[in-house]
C-alpha positions in Angstrom: 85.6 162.2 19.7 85.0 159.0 17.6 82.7 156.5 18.8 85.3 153.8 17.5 88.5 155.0 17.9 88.1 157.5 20.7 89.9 160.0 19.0 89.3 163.9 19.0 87.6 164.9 16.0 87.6 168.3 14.3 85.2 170.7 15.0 82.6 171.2 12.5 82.1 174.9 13.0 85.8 175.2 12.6 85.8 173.6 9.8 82.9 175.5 8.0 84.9 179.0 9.1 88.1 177.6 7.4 86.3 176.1 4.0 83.1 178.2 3.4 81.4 175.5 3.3 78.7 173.3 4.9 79.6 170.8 7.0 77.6 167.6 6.8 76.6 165.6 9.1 79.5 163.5 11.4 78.5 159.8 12.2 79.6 158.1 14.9 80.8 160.9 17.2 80.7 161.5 20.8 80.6 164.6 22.9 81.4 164.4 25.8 80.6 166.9 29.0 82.9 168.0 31.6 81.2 165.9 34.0 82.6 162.9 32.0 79.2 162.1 30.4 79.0 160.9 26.8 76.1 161.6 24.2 76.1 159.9 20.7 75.4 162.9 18.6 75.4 163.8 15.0 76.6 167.3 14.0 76.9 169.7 11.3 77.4 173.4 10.7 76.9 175.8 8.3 78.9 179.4 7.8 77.0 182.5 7.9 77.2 185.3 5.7 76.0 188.9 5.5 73.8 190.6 2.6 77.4 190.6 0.7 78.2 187.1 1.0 81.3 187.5 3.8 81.4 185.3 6.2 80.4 186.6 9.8 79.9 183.3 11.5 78.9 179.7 11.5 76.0 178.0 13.0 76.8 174.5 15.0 73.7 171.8 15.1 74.2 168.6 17.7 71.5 166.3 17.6 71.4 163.9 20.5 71.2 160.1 19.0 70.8 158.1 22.1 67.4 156.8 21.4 68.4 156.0 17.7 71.7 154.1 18.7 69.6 152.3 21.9 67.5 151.4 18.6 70.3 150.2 16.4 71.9 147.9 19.2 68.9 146.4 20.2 67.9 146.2 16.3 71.6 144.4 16.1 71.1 142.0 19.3 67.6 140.5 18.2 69.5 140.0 14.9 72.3 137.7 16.9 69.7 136.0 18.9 67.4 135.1 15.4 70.7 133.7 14.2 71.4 131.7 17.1 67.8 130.5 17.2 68.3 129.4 13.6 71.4 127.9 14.1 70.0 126.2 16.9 66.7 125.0 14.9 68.7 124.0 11.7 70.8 121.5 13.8 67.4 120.0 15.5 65.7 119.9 12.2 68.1 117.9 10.7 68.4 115.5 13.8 65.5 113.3 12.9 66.7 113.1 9.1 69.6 111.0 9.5 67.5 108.0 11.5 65.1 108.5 8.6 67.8 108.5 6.0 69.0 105.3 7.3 66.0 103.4 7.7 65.2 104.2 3.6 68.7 102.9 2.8 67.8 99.5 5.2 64.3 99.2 3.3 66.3 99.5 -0.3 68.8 97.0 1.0 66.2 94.5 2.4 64.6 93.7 -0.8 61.3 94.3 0.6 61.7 92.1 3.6 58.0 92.6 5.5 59.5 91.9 9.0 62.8 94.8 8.4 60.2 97.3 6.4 57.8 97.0 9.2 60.5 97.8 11.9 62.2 100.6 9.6 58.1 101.9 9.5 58.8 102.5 13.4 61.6 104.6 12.9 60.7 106.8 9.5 57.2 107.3 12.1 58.9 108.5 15.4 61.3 110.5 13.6 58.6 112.0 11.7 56.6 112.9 14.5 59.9 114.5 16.0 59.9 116.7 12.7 56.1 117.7 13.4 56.5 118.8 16.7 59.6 120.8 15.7 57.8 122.3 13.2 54.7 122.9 15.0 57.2 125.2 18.1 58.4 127.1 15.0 54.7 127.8 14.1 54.3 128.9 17.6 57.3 131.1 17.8 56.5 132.7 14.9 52.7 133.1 15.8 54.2 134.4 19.0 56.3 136.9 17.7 53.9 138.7 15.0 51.4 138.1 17.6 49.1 135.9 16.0 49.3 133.4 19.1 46.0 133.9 21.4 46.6 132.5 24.9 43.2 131.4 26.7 43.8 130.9 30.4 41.3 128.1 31.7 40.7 126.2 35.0 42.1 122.9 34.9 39.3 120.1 34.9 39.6 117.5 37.8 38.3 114.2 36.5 37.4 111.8 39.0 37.1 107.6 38.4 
């Protein structure tokens, strides 16, 4: 049957009897046992013919494709979840931008005023240092994942005043 629509699908053998003809390879199709069990396959088939070219049979070929389509829906969910992670990083990322906007609007406003500079200095700083931390778990992520991250387990020092 088809994977999507779950319904029967010809039977490649069948269909190389009637048209002489390889079949090629069927996507997305499911056999299923009498026990109820299904198995992703692919499948072709191919007619057979005698010395004189008539057609005395065909030959059937299932491949089982469990492993591959475990592959392919894993392949898709890590997709998802980089997306999400993106999504996710892309909104913190442009959290401390605003604050920092803001404060350079104030400073242009001010005419240069020491006192509001100096206090707008705090802000552009914190927000800043929110951007560098950000940036430095991305490193680490992606350090992490191609691992290029090397974790050193050491006893915590006790210091005593």
């Amino acid at each position: 049957m088809n994977e999507d629509s779950r319904q029967p699908v010809q039977n490649p053998a069948l269909r190389a009897l009637r048209d002489g003809a390889v079949v090629a390879m069927a996507s997305e199709t499911i056999l299923i046992a009498k026990q109820g069990k299904e198995t992703p396959i692919d499948d072709s088939a191919a007619p057979i013919r005698d010395a004189h070219g008539i057609m005395t049979g065909a030959v059937l070929i299932f491949r089982d494709i469990t492993e591959r389509k475990a592959s392919e829906r894993a392949l898709r969910d890590a997709d998802r979840r980089k997306d999400e992670f993106l999504a996710v990083l892309a909104h913190e990322l442009r959290n401390p931008l605003a604050p920092m906007r803001n404060a350079l609007e104030i400073v242009r406003l001010s005419a240069d005023d020491p006192a509001i500079v100096r206090n707008v200095r705090g802000t552009i700083e914190r927000q800043v240092e929110h951007m560098v931390r950000l940036t430095d778990d991305l490193l680490d992520v992606s350090r992490i994942t191609r691992d290029r991250l090397e974790l050193r387990r050491k006893e915590p020092s006790i210091s005593r005043r």
